[in-house]
N, C-alpha and C positions, 0 to 999 in steps of 0.2 A: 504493500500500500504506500510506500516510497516515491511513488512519480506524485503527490501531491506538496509536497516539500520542495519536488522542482517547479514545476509548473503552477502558478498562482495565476487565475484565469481573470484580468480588468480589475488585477487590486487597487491602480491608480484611478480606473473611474468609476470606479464604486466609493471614493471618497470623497471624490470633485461635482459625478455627478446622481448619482442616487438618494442621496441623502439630501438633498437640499430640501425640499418640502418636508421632513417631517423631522428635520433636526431640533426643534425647540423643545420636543416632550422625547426624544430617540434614547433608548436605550440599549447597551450594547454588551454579550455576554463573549469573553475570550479565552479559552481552555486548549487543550489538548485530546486527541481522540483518533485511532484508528491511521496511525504513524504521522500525523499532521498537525498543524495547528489550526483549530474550529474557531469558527463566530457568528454569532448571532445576531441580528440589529432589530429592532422592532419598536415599534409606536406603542409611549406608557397607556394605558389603560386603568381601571378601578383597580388592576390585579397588583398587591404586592410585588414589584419587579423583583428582587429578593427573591421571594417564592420561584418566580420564572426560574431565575440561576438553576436554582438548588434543585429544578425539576428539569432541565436541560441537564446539568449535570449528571444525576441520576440515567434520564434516557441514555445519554452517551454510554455511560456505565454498562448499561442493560442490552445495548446493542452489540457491544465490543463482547460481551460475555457467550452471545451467540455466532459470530462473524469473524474473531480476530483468528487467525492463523496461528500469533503469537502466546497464545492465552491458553495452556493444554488441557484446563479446563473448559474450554469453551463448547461451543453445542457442534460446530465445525470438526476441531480438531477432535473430538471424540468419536465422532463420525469417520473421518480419516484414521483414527489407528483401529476400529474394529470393523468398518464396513457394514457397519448398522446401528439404526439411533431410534428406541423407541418414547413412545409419547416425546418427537421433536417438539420445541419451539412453537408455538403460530408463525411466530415472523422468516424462519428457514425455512418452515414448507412453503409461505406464499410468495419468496424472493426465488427458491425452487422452479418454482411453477412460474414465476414471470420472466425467470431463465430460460424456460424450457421452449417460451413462447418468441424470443431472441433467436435464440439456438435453429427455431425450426425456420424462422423467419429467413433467417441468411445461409440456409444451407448447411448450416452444423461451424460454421465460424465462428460465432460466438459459443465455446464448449468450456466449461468451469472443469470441466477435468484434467484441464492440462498442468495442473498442477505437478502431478505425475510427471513431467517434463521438467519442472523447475527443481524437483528432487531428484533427480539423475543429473543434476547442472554438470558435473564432469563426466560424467558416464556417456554412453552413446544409447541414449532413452528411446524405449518403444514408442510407436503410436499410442496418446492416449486412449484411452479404452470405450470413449464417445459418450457422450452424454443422454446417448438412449438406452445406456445400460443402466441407469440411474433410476431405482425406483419410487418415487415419489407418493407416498398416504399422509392422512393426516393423523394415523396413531405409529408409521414407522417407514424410516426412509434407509433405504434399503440397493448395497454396491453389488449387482451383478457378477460382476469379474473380479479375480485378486488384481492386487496394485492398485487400485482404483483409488484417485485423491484429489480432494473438489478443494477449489479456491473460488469464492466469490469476490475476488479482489475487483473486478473489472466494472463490477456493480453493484455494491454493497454501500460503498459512501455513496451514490444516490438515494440508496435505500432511506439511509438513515437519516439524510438531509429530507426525503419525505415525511417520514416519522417523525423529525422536530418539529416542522412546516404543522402538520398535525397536532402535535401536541401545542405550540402557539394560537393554534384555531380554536381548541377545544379552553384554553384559558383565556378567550376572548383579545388575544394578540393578535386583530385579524390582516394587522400593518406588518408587513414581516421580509426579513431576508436569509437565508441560511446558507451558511457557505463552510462545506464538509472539504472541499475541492471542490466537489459539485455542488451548482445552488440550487437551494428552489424557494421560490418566491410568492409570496402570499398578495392581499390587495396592496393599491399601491404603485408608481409610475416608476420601475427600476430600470433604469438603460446598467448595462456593464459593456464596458468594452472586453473586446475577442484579441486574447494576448499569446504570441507563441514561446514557445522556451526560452528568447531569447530575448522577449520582451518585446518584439514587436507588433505595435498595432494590425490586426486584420481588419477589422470592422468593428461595428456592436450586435448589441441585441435589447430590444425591450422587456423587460420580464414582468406578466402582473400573471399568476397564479398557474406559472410555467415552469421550469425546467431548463436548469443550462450544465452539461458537461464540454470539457475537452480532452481528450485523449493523444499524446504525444510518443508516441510508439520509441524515438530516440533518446527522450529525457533523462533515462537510465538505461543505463547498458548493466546486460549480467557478466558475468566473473567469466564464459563462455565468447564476450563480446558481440554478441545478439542483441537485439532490443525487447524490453522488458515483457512487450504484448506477444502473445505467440500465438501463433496461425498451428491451428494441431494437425498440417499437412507439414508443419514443415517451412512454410511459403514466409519470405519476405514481408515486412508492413512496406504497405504502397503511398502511403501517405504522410508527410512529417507531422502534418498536427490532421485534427478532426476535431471541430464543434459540432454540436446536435441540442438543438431546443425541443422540448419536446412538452407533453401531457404531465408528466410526472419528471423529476430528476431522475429515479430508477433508471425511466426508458432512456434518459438523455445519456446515462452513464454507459448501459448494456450498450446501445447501439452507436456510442464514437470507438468505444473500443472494438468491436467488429466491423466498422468500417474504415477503420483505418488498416484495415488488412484486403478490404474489397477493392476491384479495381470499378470507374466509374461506372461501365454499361450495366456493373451488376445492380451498382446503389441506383442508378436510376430505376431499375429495373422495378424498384421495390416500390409500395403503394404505400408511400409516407402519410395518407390520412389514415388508413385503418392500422399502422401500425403507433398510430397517437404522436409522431415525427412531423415536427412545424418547420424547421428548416434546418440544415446542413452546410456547414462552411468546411470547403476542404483546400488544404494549403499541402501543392505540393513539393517537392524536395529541392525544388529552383525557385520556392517561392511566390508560385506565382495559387491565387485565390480563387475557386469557385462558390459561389452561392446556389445551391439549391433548396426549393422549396415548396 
């Protein structure tokens, strides 16, 4: 979960320009969470801000307990060392399932079980073992095949930047911004600018109750010399960066990091309204920008 340490997606105009209408009552919560640094901004309300913290806090908590790779107690890694997890999570089985609906979308490119490849990092690692050996219930989820080891790193900080976006809705914070790496954005006029690893402006985006990822395939390199997002054929990322606005941050997160592995005719190919996909900025390796939408 490291490429969000490199990549900080329009942190210069998310202070210059989204904030300006609601700076006089804005409050603003800044922690740590899911290898990064997290922040929350949102318009005070009746609600104790205090209280917010300390229930952002908590969520953060509660999702890294399920999610983190690095946490051997987590709902994840417990899953990865026996190959079965009964009465999962709610929130693993439905990030599961909204995986599975990624995965089918692009052809099996977006596949959380390449994990399996980042643990053979020296080795000369198998094909992962496909994400339709994965079996998905809601009292137990359940690995097909030996070796079998899921990462939802590629979509998991959207996840979670949903679930705070949520949890600010439900305590009447309906002014809101969340930025896990990925944002998502509650009511409210938010432009961000679209930044690539090196800090150059691509464009913007408006966000009011949208979804913004970017996915930078080069921003880390593994100990292998690879870039971090892995294609489970093997294949090159075809794109330096990828933004995706979307219905949710979930979707914006799943589908930049599987398009940045697609080459164009396939991402057009795709029916970006019924997959909840609002628009597409893809920047390739010479720089040069598309917009689709």
């Amino acid at each position: 979960m490291q490429r969000r340490n490199v990549i900080k997606l329009g942190a210069a105009a998310l202070g210059a320009l989204a904030l300006t209408r609601y700076k006089p009552s804005r409050r603003e919560w800044h922690g740590r969470g899911f290898g990064a640094n997290l922040s929350v901004v949102f318009q005070e309300s009746g609600e104790d801000a205090d209280r917010t913290f300390s229930a952002i806090e908590a969520e953060v908590e509660r999702l890294e307990n399920v999610f983190s790779l690095f946490r051997p107690h987590s709902a994840i890694s417990r899953l990865n060392r026996e190959g079965v997890l009964h009465n999962p999570p709610e929130d693993l089985v439905a990030l599961l399932n909204m995986s599975k609906e990624v995965w089918a979308a692009t052809d099996g490119v977006f596949d959380p079980t390449i994990q399996s490849v980042w643990q053979a990092e020296h080795a000369s690692p198998l094909p992962p073992a496909g994400f339709g050996t994965i079996d998905v219930q809601r009292d137990i989820i359940r690995f097909e095949k030996p070796d079998t080891a899921l990462t939802l790193n590629g979509i998991a900080q959207g996840y979670a930047s949903d679930q705070l976006s949520r949890l600010l809705q439900r305590r009447g914070q309906a002014v809101h911004l969340v930025d896990l790496g990925e944002f998502a954005a509650g009511d409210g006029d938010w432009r961000l600018g679209i930044e690539n690893d090196e800090a150059q402006r691509l464009g913007y985006a408006d966000l009011e109750n949208l979804g913004l990822a970017t996915s930078a395939p080069g921003a880390m390199i593994r100990a292998n010399g690879r870039a971090h997002i892995v294609h489970p054929l093997g294949r090159a990322p075809v794109w330096k960066t990828v933004t995706v606005q979307a219905q949710s941050s979930a979707l914006a997160d799943g589908y930049s990091t599987a398009l940045s592995l697609m080459p164009k005719p396939e991402i057009g190919a795709l029916d970006f309204r019924a997959l909840g996909i609002v628009n597409v900025w893809l920047e390739s390796h010479e720089g040069d920008v598309i917009q689709m939408g």
